[in-house]
N, C-alpha and C positions, 0 to 999 in steps of 0.2 A: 516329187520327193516324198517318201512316203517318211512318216515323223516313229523317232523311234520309241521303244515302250520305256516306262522309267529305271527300268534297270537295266536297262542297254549301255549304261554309262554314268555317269556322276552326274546325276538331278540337275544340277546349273547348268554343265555343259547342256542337256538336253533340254531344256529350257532355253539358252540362249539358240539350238541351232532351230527350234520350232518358231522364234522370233522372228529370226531372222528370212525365214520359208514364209513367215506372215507379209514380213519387211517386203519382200521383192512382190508376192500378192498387191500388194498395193499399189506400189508402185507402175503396179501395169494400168490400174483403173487411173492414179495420177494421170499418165502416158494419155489415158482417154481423155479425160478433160482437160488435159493443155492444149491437144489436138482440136476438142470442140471448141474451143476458142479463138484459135488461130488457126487452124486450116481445113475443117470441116466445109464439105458444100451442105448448103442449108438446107438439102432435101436427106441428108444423112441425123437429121436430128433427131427419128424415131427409133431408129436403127441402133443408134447410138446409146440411146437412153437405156434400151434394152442390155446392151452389153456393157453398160455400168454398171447398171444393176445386178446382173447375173455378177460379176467384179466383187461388188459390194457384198453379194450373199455370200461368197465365197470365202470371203477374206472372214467376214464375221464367225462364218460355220469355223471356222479356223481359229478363230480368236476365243470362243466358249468353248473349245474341245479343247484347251491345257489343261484342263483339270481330271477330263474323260479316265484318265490313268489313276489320277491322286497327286499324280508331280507336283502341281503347285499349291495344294491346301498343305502337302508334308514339309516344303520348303518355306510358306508363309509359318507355320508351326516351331518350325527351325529358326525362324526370324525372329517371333514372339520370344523365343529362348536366347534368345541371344549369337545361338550357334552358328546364324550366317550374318557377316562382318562385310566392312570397306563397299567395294566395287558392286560385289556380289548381293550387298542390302541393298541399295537403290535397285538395282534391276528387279530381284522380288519386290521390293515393296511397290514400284511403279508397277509392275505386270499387274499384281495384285488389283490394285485402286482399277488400270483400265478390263480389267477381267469381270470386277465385282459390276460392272455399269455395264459394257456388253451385256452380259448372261442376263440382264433384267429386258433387252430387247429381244421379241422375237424376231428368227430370221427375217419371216414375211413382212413383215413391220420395215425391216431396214433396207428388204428389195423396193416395197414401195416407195418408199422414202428416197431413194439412192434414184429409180425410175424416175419417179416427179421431179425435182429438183433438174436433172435433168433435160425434162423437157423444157420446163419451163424458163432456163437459162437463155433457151430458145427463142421463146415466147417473149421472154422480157426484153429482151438483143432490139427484136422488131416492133416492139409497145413502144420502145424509147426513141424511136429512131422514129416513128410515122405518129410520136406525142397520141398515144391512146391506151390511158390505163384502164378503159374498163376490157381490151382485151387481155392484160394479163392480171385483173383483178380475178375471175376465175383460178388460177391457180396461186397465185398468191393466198387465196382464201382455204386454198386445200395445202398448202402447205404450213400455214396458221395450227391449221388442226389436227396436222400430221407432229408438229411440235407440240403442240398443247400435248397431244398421246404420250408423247417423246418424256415429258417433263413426270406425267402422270407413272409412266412404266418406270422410270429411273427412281422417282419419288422423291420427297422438298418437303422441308417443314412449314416455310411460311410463303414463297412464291413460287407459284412453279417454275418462273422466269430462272431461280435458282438452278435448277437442274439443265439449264440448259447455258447459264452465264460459266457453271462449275468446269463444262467442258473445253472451254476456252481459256480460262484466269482459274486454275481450281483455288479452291477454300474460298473465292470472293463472292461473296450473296447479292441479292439487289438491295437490300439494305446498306449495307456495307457501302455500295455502288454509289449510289443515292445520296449517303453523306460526300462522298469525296467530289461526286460530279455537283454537286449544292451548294458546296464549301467555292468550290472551282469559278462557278457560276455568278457565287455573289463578288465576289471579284471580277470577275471579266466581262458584266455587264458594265456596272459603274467605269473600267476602267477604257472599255471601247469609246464611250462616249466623252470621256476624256480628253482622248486621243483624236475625236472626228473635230472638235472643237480647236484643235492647233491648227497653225496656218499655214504649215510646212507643209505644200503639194506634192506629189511625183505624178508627171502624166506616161501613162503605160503606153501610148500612141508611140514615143518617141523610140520605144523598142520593137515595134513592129514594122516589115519589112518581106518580101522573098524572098524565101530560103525553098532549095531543092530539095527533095525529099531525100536524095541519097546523099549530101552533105551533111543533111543533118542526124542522118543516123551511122556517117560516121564521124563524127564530131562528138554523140552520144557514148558509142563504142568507146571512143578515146575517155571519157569519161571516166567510163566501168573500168577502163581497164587503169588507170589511173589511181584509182582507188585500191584497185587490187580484185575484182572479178575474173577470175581463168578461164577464159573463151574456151581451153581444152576440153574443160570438165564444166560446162554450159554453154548457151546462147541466146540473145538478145531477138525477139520476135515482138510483131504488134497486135494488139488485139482491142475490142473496146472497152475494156477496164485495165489498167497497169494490174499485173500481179506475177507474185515469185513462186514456182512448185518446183519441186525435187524429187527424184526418183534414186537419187544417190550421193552424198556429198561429190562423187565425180559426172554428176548430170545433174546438172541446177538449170532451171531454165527462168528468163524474165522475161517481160512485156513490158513495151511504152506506147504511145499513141503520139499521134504529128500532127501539126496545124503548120499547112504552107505559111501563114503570116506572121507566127510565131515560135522562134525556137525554142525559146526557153519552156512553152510548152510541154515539151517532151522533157527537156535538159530537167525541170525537178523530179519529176516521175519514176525518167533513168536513178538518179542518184535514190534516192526512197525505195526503189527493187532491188538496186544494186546492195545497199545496207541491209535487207532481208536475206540474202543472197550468197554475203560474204560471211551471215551467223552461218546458214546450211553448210558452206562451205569450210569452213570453222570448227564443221563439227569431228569428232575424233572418229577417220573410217575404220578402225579397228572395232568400234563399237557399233556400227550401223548394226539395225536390226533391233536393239536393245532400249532400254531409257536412257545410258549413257550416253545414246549416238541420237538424242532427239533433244528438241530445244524446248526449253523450260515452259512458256507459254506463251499466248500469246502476247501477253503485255511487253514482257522480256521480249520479244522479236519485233515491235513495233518499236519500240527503247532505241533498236539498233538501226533502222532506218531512220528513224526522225532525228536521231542523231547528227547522222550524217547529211540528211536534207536539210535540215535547219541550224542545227549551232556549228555545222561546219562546212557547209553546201551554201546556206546564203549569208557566211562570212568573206569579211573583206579579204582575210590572208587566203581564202581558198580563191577566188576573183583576182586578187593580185598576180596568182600565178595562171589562173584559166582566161582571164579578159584579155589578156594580148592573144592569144589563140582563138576565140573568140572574133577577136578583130578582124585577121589573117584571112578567117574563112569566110567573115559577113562581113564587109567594110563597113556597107551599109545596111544599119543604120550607125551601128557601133563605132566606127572611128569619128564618129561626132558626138558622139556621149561620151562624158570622162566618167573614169570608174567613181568617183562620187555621187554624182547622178546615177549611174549604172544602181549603184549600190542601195539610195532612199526608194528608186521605182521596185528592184525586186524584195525589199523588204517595208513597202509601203502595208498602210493597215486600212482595208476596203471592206467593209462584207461585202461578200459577194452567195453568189443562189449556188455556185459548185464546190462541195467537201473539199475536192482533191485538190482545186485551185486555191482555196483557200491562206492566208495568211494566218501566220503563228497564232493572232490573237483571236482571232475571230474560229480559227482551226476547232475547235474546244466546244464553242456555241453550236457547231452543227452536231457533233458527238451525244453532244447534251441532249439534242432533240431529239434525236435518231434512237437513245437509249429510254428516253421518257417512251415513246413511242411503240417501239416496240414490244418492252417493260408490259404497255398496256393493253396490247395485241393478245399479247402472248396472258394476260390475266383478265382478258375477257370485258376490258372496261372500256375498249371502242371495239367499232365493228371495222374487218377492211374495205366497206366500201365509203368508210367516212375516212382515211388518211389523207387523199388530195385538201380537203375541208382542213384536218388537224395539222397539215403540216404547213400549211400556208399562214395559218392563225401564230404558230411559233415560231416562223421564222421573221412573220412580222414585230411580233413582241421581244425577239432576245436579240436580233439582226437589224431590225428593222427595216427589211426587203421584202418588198413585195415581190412573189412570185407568178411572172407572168404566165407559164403551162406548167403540167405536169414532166415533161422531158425535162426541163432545167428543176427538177421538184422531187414529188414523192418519184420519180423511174431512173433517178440519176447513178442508183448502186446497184450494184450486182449484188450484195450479201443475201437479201429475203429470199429474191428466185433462186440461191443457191442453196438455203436456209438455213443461213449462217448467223440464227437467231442467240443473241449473245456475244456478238463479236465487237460491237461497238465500241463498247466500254472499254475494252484492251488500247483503242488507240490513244485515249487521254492519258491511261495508265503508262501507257507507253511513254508520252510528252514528260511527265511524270518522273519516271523512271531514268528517260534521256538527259534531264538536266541534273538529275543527281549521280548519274553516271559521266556525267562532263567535267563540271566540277571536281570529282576526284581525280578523273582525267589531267583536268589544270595543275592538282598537285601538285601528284607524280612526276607530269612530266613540264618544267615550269618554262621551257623554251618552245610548246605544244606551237603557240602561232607561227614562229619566226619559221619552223619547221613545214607548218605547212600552206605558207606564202611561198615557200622552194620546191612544191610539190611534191614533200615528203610525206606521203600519206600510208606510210610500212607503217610507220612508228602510231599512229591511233590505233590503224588496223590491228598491228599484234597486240596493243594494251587490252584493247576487245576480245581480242581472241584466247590470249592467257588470262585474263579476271575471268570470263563467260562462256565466250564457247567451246572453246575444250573440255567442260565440268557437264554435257549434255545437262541431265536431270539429277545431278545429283544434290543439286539445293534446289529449294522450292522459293519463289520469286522473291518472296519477303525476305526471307533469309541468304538470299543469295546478295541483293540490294545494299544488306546492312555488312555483308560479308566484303564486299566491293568497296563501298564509302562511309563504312566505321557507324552508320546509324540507321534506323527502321528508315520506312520508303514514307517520305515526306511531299508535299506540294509546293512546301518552301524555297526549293531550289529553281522551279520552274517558275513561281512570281516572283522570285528575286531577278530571274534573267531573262524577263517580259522587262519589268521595271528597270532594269540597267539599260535594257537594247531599245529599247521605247520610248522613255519617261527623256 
């Protein structure tokens, strides 16, 4: 599609139709790395890398030539004047912000970048799985460097971690970060050990059992689709990290992972992609291509799974209506647990050495570290071949678990091999976020449980969907937060309902 000159037509329109030409670019490089995730053969992984990268250059060269004309400095101009309004300001002014940060990158810069990452997804797949990080300590250390540039070329007043935290949560700094994750922190240390000190046990043995692997991913399915995920316009696949990409609000695609012993394994995961899933899906296809048709940040889309995984995924009323199904499909072990018990083991408070398995409370502690960490990677204050060293030291002191290898340790995420430096912090934001988005939820809608103990789960979904995801980007996360539940985004709501569900 060849992109047309500025006076080929009304500046917006030509603006959104060059978006949109970017939009579906993308999308194809997405299309590659869901593929290298889930059905790639492992000797396709050089191959591969190449043809992201060439992807990746593509799109960029695309994304710095909006301006090659004048179009978008004469319509950001237009904006400063006031002369473009409503619908049509968000879209300049978002183009703008991701134009100004593009154009500071060079192409070759972002082919390498887009290359490495890449490979090294690879690299890390097979480090985590045969527990040997010094073979993907080489590129973990060249993609350390390749962010450091990252941070350097984009430019930061006080950390370079900034420039690369902005991409993910824009306007939020490490300082910023820092206070919130600190604040967070001194609360959730004192109150875990609170909590290890009750006498109230659940043993997680009593939920484990054989389950077939095709039972339990359609038991998952049932799930998604429960919730409201549209198999038409996506598909549930596995791969070894859970994650949600999109290529179109009408092609969302997720991943879960299975353990024959345990269902529930998979069953939170499902629900946590399926809530990333339902925002994409959510979002208004008339605007794809645009800032209207994209979701706020990341904080805001981590908001909308953990939501769903936690204040309403390992609630009683969602269990009231899914535990007799449940039953049906596994007798055993389940029809000898009563959902009471069901309900203290999946919402028992453990540390444990896995992020993703993690409980609410303890959820927060791993973010903590993972941000201290990185935070200090990325500012030059450890080196990476001292992480296995630094993250064992932390998870003993805020967790108090000792970490026996590296696989259950520093190689357990995919974000760095991805270099998804600055992602971190989005997911506490998110928790954050989640309960202050619940609560107004409780409201609103004041028969929220009764409704979905009946497994009425339309009625959360549209209140999400009409507060948030139909507004794409047209509020920025703070504003959108205070816009939703009458006040700035607080941590109050999230220890208030630790403390109620816990205490």
């Amino acid at each position: 599609m060849k992109a047309k000159k500025a006076g080929a037509g009304k500046p917006i329109a030509v603006l959104k139709e060059r978006l949109v030409e970017i939009a579906y670019l993308s999308s194809v490089g997405q299309v590659l790395g869901w593929d290298q995730e889930v059905h790639m053969p492992e000797k396709g992984a050089d191959a591969r890398a190449a043809a992201s990268a060439l992807i990746s250059g593509i799109v960029h060269k695309k994304m710095v030539a909006l301006d090659d004309d004048g179009l978008l400095s004469s319509l950001k101009k237009q904006l400063d004047a006031k002369q473009v309004k409503g619908k049509d300001a968000v879209i300049v002014a978002e183009t703008w912000r991701s134009w100004q940060r593009q154009k500071k990158l060079p192409e070759a810069f972002v082919t390498e970048l887009s290359e490495t990452v890449a490979k090294a997804q690879h690299v890390w797949a097979r480090a985590r799985k045969e527990n040997d990080f010094k073979t993907f300590l080489l590129w973990l250390t060249k993609i350390v460097e390749l962010k450091r540039k990252e941070a350097a070329l984009v430019g930061f007043q006080d950390s370079p971690y900034d420039a690369l935290l902005d991409s993910f949560e824009p306007g939020l700094t490490a300082k910023d970060a820092a206070v919130i994750l600190n604040d967070l922190k001194d609360f959730l240390v004192p109150f875990l050990k609170e909590l290890q000190r009750s006498r109230a046990k659940a043993d997680p043995k009593r939920l484990r059992g054989v389950f077939p692997l095709e039972k339990q991913v359609a038991f998952n399915r049932r799930v998604a689709e429960a919730m409201g995920f549209d198999f038409a316009a996506g598909r549930m696949d596995q791969s070894t990290h859970p994650f949600t990409t999109t290529f179109h609000t009408q092609d969302v695609r997720i991943t879960t992972r299975f353990r024959e012993d345990d269902v529930l394994y998979a069953v939170g995961s499902t629900i946590h992609e399926t809530g990333h899933a339902l925002y994409e899906q959510g979002l208004p296809s008339e605007h794809f291509g645009t800032p209207l048709g994209e979701t706020v940040s990341l904080g805001i889309h981590e908001s909308q799974s953990r939501l769903w995984e936690n204040m309403i995924g390992k609630s009683k009323e969602f269990w009231r209506y899914f535990y007799p199904k449940l039953r049906k499909e596994f007798p055993k072990p389940f029809k000898e647990v009563p959902l009471d018990e069901f309900m203290r083991i999946i919402n028992a408070v453990q540390p444990s050495l896995i992020r993703t398995e993690a409980d609410e409370v303890t959820y927060n502690l791993h973010i903590i570290l993972r941000f201290e960490i990185e935070k200090e990677l990325i500012e030059g204050v450890i080196d990476p071949t001292d992480l296995p060293a630094v993250w064992r030291a932390k998870m003993k002191e805020y967790l108090g678990v000792t970490v026996p290898d590296d696989a259950r340790g520093v190689l357990q995420d995919v974000h760095w091999s991805a270099g998804y430096f600055g992602y971190f912090p989005t997911y506490t934001l998110g928790n954050l976020y989640a309960a202050q988005f619940y609560a107004a939820m409780e409201r609103d809608i004041p028969d929220l449980a009764e409704r979905i103990a009946r497994g009425d789960f339309a009625t959360p979904r549209e209140w999400l969907r009409k507060k948030i995801h139909l507004h794409g980007k047209t509020y920025e996360a703070a504003k959108l937060v205070k816009r939703v539940t009458g006040e700035p985004p607080t941590s109050r709501y999230f220890i208030d309902y630790l403390k109620a569900k816990y205490k």
